[in-house]
C-alpha positions in Angstrom: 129.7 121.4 147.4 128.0 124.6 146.0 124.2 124.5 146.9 121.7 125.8 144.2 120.0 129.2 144.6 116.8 130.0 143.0 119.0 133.5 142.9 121.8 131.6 140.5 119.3 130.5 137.8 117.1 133.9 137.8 117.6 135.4 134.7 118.7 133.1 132.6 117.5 133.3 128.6 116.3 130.3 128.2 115.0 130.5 124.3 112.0 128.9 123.3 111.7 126.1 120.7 111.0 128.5 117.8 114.4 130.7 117.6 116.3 127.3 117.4 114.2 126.6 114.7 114.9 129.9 112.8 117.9 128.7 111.7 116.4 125.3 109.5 113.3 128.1 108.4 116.1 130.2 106.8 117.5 127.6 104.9 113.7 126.0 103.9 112.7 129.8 102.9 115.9 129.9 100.7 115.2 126.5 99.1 112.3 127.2 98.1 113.3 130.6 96.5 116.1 128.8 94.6 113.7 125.9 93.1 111.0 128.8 92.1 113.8 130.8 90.6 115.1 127.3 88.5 111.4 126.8 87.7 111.2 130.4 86.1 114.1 131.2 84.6 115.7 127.2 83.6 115.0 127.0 79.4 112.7 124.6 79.1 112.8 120.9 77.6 111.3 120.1 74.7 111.3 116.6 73.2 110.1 115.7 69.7 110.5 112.6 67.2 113.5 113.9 65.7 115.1 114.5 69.1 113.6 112.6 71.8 114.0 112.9 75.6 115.7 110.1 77.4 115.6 109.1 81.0 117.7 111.3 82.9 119.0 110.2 86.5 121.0 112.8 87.3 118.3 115.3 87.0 116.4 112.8 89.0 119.1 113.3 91.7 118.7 116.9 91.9 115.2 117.0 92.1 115.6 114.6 95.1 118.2 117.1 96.8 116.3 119.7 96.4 113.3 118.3 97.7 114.8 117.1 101.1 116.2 120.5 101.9 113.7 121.7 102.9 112.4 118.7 105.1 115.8 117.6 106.4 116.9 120.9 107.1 114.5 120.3 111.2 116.4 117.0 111.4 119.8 118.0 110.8 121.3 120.9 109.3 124.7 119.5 108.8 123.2 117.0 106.7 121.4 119.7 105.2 124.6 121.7 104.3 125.7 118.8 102.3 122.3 118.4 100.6 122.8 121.7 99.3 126.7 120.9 98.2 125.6 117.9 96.6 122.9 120.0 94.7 125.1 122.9 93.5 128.0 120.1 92.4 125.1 117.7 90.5 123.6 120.6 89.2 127.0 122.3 87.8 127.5 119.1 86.5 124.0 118.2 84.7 124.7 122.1 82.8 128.3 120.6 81.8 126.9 117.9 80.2 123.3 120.0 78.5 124.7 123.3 77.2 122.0 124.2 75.4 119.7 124.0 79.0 122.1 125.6 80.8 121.2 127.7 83.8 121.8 131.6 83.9 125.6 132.3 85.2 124.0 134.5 88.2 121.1 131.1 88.9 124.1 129.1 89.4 125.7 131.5 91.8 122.6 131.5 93.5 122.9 127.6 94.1 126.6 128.3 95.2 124.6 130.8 97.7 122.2 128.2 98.7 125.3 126.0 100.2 127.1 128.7 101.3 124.0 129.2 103.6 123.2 126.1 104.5 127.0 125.8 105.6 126.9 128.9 107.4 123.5 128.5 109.0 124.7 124.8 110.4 127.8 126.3 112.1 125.7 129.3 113.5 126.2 128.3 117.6 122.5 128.1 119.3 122.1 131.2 122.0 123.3 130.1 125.1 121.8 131.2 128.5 123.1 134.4 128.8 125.7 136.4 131.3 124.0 135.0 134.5 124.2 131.6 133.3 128.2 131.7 132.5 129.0 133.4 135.4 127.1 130.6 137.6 129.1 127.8 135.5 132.4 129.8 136.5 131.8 129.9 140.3 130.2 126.9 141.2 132.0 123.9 141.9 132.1 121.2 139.5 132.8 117.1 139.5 132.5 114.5 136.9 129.7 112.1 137.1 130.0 108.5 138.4 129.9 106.6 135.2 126.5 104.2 134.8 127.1 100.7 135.1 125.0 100.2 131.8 125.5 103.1 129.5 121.9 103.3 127.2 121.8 103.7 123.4 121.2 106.9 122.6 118.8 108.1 119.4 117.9 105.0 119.2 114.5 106.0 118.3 116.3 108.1 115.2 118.0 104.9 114.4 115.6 103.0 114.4 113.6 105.2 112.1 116.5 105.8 109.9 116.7 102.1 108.7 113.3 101.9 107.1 114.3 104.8 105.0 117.6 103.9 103.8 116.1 101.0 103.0 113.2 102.1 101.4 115.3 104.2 99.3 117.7 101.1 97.9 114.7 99.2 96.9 113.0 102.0 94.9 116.0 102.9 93.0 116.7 99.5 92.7 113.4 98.6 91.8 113.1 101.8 89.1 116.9 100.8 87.5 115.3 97.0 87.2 112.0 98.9 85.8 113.6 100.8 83.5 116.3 98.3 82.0 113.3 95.7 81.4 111.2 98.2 79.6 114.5 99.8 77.3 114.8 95.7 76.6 111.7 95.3 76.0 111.9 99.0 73.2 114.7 97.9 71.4 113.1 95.8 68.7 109.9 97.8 69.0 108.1 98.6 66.0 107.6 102.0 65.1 104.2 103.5 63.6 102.1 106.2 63.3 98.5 106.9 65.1 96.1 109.5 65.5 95.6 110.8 68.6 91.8 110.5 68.9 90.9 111.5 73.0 92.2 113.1 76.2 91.2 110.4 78.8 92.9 112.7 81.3 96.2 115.3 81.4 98.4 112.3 81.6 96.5 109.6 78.8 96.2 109.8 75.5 94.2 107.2 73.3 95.7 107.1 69.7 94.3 105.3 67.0 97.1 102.8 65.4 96.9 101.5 61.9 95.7 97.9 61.5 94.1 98.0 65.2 90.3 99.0 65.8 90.7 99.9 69.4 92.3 103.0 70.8 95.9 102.7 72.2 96.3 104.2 76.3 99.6 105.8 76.1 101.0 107.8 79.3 102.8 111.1 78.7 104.4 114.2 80.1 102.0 116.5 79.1 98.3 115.6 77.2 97.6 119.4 76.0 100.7 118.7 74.0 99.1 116.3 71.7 96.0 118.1 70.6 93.1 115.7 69.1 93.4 114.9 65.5 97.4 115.2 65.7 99.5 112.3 64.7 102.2 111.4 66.5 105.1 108.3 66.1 104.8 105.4 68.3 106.6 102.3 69.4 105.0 99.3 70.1 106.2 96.3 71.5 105.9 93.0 70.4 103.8 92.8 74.1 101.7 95.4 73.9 103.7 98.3 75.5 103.1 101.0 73.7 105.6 104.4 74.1 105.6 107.7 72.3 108.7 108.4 70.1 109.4 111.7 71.8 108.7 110.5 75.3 110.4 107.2 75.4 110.0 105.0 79.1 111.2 106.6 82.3 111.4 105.4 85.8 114.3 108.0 87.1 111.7 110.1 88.3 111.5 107.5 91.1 115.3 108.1 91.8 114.2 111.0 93.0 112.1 109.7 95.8 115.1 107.5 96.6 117.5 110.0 97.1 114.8 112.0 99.3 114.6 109.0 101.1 118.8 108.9 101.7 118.7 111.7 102.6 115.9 111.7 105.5 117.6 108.6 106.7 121.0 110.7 106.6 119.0 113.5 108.5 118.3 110.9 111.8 121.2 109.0 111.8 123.0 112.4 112.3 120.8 113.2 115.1 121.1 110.1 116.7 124.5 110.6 116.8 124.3 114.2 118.1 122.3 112.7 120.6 124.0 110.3 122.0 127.4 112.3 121.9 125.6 115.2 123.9 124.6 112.4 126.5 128.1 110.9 126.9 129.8 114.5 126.7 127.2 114.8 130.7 129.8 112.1 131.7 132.6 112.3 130.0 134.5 115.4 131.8 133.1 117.2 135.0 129.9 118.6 135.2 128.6 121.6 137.7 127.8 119.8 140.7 125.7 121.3 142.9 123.2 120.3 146.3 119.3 120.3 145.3 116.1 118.9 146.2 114.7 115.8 144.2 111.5 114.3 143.7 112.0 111.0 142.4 109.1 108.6 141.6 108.8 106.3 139.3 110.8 107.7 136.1 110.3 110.7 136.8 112.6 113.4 138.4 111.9 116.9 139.4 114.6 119.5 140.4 114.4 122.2 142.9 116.3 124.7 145.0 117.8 124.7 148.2 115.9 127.7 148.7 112.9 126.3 147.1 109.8 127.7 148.9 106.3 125.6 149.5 104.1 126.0 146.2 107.5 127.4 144.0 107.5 125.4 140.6 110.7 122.9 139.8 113.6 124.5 137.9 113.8 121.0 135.5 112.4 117.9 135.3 113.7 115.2 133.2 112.9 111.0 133.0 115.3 108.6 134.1 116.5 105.5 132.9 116.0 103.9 136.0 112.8 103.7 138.5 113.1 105.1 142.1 110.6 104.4 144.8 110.7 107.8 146.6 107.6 110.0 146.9 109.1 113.1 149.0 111.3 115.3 148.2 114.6 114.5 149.1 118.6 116.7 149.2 120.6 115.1 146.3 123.4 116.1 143.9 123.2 117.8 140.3 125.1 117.0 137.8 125.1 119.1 135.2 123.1 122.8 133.6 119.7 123.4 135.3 117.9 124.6 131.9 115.6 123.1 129.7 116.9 121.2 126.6 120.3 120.3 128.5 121.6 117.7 129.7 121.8 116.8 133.8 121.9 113.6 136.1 120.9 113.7 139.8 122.4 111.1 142.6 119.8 110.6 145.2 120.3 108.4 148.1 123.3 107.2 146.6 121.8 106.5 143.2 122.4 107.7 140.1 119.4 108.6 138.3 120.6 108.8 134.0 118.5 110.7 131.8 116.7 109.3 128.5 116.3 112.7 127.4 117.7 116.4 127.5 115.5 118.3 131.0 112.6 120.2 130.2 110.6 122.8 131.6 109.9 122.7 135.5 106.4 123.7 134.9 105.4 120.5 134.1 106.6 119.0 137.6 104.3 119.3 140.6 105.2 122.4 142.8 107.7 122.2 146.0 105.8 120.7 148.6 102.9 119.3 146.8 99.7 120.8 145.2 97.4 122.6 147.0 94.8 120.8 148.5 92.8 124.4 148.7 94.7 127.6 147.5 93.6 129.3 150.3 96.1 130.0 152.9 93.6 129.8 155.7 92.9 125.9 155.1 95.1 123.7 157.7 98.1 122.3 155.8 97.3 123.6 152.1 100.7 124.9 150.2 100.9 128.2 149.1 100.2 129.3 145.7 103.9 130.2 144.1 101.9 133.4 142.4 100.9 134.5 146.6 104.6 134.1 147.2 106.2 137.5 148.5 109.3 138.5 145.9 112.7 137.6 146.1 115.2 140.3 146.0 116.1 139.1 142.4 112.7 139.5 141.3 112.6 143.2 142.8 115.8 144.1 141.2 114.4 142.7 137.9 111.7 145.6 138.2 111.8 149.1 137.0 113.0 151.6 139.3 110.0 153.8 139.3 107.9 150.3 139.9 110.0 149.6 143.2 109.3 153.4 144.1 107.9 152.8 148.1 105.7 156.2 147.7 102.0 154.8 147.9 100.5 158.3 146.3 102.3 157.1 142.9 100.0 156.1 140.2 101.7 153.5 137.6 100.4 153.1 134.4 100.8 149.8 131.9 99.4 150.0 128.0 100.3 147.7 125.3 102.6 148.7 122.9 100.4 150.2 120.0 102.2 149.1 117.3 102.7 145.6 118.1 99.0 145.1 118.5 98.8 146.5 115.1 100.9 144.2 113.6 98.8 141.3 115.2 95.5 142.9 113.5 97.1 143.3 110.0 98.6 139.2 110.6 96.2 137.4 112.2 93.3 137.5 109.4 96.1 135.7 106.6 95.8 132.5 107.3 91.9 132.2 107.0 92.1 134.2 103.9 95.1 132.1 102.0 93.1 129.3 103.5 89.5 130.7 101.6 91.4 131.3 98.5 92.8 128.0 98.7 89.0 126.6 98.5 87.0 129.3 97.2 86.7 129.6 93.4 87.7 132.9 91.7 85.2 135.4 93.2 83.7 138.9 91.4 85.8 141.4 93.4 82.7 142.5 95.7 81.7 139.2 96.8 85.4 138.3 97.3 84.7 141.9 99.6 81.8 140.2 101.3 83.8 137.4 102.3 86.8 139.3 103.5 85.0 141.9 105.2 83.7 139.9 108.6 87.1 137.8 108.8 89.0 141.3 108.9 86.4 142.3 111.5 87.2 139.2 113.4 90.3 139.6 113.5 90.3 143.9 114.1 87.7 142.9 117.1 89.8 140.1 118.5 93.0 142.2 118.3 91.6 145.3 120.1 90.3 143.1 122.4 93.3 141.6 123.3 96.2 143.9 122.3 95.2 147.4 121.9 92.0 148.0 124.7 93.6 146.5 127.7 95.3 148.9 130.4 96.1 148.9 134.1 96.6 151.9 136.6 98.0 151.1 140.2 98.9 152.6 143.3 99.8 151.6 147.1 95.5 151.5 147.4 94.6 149.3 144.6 94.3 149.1 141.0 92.4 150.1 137.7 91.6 147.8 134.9 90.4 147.8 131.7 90.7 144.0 130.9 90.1 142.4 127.5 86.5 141.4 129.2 85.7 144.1 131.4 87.0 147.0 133.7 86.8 147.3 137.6 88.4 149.3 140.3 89.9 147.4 142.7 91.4 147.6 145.9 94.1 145.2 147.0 92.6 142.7 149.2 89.8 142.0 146.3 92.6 140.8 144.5 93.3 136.9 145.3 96.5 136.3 142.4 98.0 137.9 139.7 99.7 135.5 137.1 102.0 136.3 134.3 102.4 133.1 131.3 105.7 133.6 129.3 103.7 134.8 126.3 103.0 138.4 128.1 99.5 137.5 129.0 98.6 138.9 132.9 96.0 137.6 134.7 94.3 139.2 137.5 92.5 137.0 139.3 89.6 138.4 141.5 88.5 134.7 143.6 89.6 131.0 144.0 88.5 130.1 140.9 90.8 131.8 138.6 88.7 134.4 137.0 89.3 138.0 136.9 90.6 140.8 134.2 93.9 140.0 131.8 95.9 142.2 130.5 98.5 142.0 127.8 102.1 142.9 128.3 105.4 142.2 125.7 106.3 138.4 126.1 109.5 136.8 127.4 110.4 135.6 123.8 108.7 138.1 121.5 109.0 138.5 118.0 109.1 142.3 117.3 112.6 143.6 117.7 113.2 145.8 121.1 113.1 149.0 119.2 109.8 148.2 117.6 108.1 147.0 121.0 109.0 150.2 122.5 110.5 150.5 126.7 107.5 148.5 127.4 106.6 145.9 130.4 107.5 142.6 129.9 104.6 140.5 131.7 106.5 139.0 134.7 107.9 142.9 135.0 104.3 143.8 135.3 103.1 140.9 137.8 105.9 141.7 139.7 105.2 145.1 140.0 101.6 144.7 140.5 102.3 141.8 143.6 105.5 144.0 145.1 102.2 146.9 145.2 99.8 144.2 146.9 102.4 143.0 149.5 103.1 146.7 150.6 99.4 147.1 150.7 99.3 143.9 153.4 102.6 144.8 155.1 101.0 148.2 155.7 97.7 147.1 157.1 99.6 144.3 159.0 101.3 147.0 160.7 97.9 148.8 161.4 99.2 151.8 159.4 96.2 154.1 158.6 96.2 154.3 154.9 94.7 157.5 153.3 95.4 157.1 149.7 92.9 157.5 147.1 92.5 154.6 144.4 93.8 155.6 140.9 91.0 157.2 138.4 87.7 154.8 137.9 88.4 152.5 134.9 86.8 153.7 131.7 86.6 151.3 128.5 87.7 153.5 125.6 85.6 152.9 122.1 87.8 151.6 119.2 89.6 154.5 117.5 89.0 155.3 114.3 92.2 154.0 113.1 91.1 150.7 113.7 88.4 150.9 111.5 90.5 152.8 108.3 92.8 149.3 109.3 89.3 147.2 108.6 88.4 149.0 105.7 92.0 149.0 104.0 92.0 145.8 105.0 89.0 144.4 103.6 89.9 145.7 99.9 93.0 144.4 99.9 92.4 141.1 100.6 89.6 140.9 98.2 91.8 141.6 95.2 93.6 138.2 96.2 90.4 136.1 96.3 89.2 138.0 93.0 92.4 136.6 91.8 93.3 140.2 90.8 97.0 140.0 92.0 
């Protein structure tokens, strides 16, 4: 059987959360556009005493659709694609049957759009892993899975949840079609008068003054401003005291439409239950990779590692299983299965099978091969090393830049931030505090809507200079300068203790035990400016790397007692902020004022 390499997993693209979620934003984002342009463009309804408005459910059922779009679509987007066909063939069939409020040709092509989307969007294929990944799954040997002796219920959870809903949903369109049926009963041998409407309780009430009656009538409506005081409108009033304008007769469908949001939610998780627990029995339906690994089992929880696996190395995955196991080492075992995060993988230990409840995540989250470190120095009796104190692997080498693997000591490298990117994070970063102040904030004269823009714009130009756009790093075979986004030291390389790299692009150069020293910003694993607009910038684990294949050299030199004579890179110096960055502040600041002076 093939055994696992830390080699066969290294570089694979394992994509975050986020660009799985792109897909269900896209068709929330288009949603949303299509209700705003149906709320702009649709002619409006207007209902008087000569032609009154009626309940109407099947404009009840496309509110409905339309509202769980958008909240279905991070359930299930297949569910979500027919959401949107149901919308576009209720909505096509609502402007059948109301001419004269029939939709713009081009609004209903729009709809037809919206599915089409949806459609599309939910047959897109997720990004898989990536060339290394395949290859791997080609050349390693493969087996199927001894079949559990209890197989678990899958999305269970989403069942479980899904039942509420659905019925939920039957009982409030049941209880609206009882609701509505009483009250049309009750309207049929209503008389009908005419009152004065005499006060605007609130933008929902009005009081009207009947004939024969020396109290004010309540009477719910659409719209209050509609029925200015001192107008008279027509009225029917029941024999028990329900009283109902002419024009606006009694209507529950509205609630229909929470019903059918409901249905569809509960439609939303029973599809993921099912894509659940087909995922799970596809891991043992057919064979599987099957490769040798290391295993910590205990309890429910189980951690994968390499053969290779080196003391203080994180886990590849870890995942829960079904079943306990009383281990508390690390023991050899069999894989079953893809070794990346939101997959699905068993592991036979000692001759049991340990089945997943869930898809693996992130090794990070697992303790490190061999243990934590009772002290992360390497001098302390029995402590594990610290993965980030680890020499390289020759994968991680040939991951670097050439000129970063370059052996010559006299070579000064040089890391910067991409300028633009850190740009971008000035100009973003202040709109959510400003949407959120406009939000709360009453409209503001357009200079003290600049007084209250102004030092969130400064905030967020400081914060982004500090963290994007100041930070630099020079190196050679001697040691290191480094303008941090707190401070700047020249450094030589046995006053540097680690240097960590987070999948976000953040660096850390740590100076002691404790974990403090100078970080430095690099472009993330995952980011979300395009290649071309990030520029042939360092990616942060290409920087770590190069800075720690720079340090090792450094050791390997003095372990060999080779007299080094080369100068440290130029002294650090901590440039001032340029004077774009203030225009970016001051354009800033102007701009965002005219939204809280409610000037856009």
């Amino acid at each position: 059987m093939t055994p696992l390499l830390t080699a066969d997993v290294f570089g694979w693209t394992v994509r975050p959360m986020r660009w799985r979620r792109a897909r269900a934003l896209l068709v929330v984002v288009a949603a949303i556009a299509v209700l705003s342009l149906h709320v702009a463009f649709d002619p409006p309804v207007e209902c008087s005493d000569a032609a009154p408005c009626s309940p109407d459910w099947l404009n009840a059922v496309l509110f409905g659709l339309v509202a769980a779009l958008p909240v279905v679509a991070f359930v299930s987007l297949p569910v979500t694609a027919w959401l949107a066909a149901g919308f576009f063939t209720a909505d096509a069939i609502w402007q059948v049957a109301h001419p004269g409020l029939a939709s713009p040709a081009w609004l209903t092509g729009v709809d037809a759009g919206l599915a089409v989307l949806a459609f599309v969007t939910a047959r897109l294929t997720p990004p898989g892993l990536g060339t290394a990944a395949e290859m791997w799954a080609a050349t390693t040997s493969h087996r199927k899975p001894p079949k559990p002796g209890h197989f678990p219920r899958y999305g269970l959870g989403w069942r479980l949840l899904a039942v509420p809903l659905l019925l939920g949903a039957i009982a409030i369109a049941v209880v609206a079609l009882a609701e509505q049926s009483g009250a049309d009963d009750r309207l049929s041998t209503a008389e009908r008068v005419n009152g004065e409407v005499t006060a605007h309780p609130d933008e929902y009430t009005l009081e009207v003054r009947l004939p024969g009656t020396t109290t004010a009538a309540r009477i719910t409506v659409a719209e209050a401003d509609e029925h200015p005081v001192g107008s008279h409108v027509a009225v029917l009033v029941a024999d028990d005291g329900l009283y109902q304008l002419v024009s606006e007769p009694y209507d529950t469908s509205g609630w229909l439409a929470l019903a059918v949001l409901g249905a569809g939610l509960a439609a939303g998780c029973l599809a993921r239950s099912r894509e659940r627990s087909a995922a799970a029995r596809a891991l043992f339906a057919g064979e599987q990779p099957a490769t040798e690994v290391y295993v910590w089992a205990l309890g429910g929880r189980v951690a994968v590692y390499a053969t290779d696996a080196r003391p203080g190395e994180p886990a590849l995955v870890e995942f829960f299983a079904l079943s306990r196991h009383g281990s508390d080492d690390i023991r050899p075992g069999i894989l079953f299965g893809v070794p990346a995060q939101r997959h699905w993988c068993a592991v036979a230990v000692d001759g049991e099978l340990l089945v997943p409840r869930g898809p693996a995540r992130s090794g990070r989250f697992a303790p490190a091969y061999g243990g934590p470190a009772p002290d992360p120095d390497l001098d302390t009796p029995g402590a594990v090393p610290d993965a980030a104190r680890l020499p390289l692997r020759p994968e991680e080498i040939l991951a670097l830049r050439p000129e970063d693997v370059s052996s010559d000591p006299e070579t000064v490298h040089t890391h910067r931030h991409n300028r633009f990117s850190g740009y971008a994070v000035v100009v973003a970063s202040s709109w959510p505090f400003l949407l959120v102040l406009w939000r709360l904030l009453p409209t503001l004269p357009y200079w003290g809507a600049v007084a209250v823009t102004a030092p969130v714009t400064a905030i967020a130009c400081l914060s982004g200079w500090r963290l994007f756009l100041r930070p630099r790093v020079s190196w050679n075979g001697a040691g290191l300068s480094v303008v941090g986004s707190i401070g700047a030291r020249l450094l030589v390389w046995p006053d540097v203790h680690a240097i960590r790299a987070d999948r976000h692009g953040a660096v850390t150069i740590e100076t002691d035990h404790h974990g403090a020293g100078l970080v430095v910003t690099a472009r993330g694993e995952h980011a979300l400016l395009p290649r071309f607009l990030s520029g042939d910038e360092r990616t942060g684990l290409q920087l770590s790397g190069a800075l720690r294949l720079a340090a090792e050299r450094a050791a390997a030199r003095v372990r060999a007692r080779v007299r080094d004579v080369v100068s440290l890179p130029p002294a650090p110096v901590a440039p001032p902020a340029p004077v774009l960055l203030y225009a970016a502040w001051a354009l800033e600041t102007l701009v965002y004022a005219l939204l809280l002076a409610g000037s856009f």
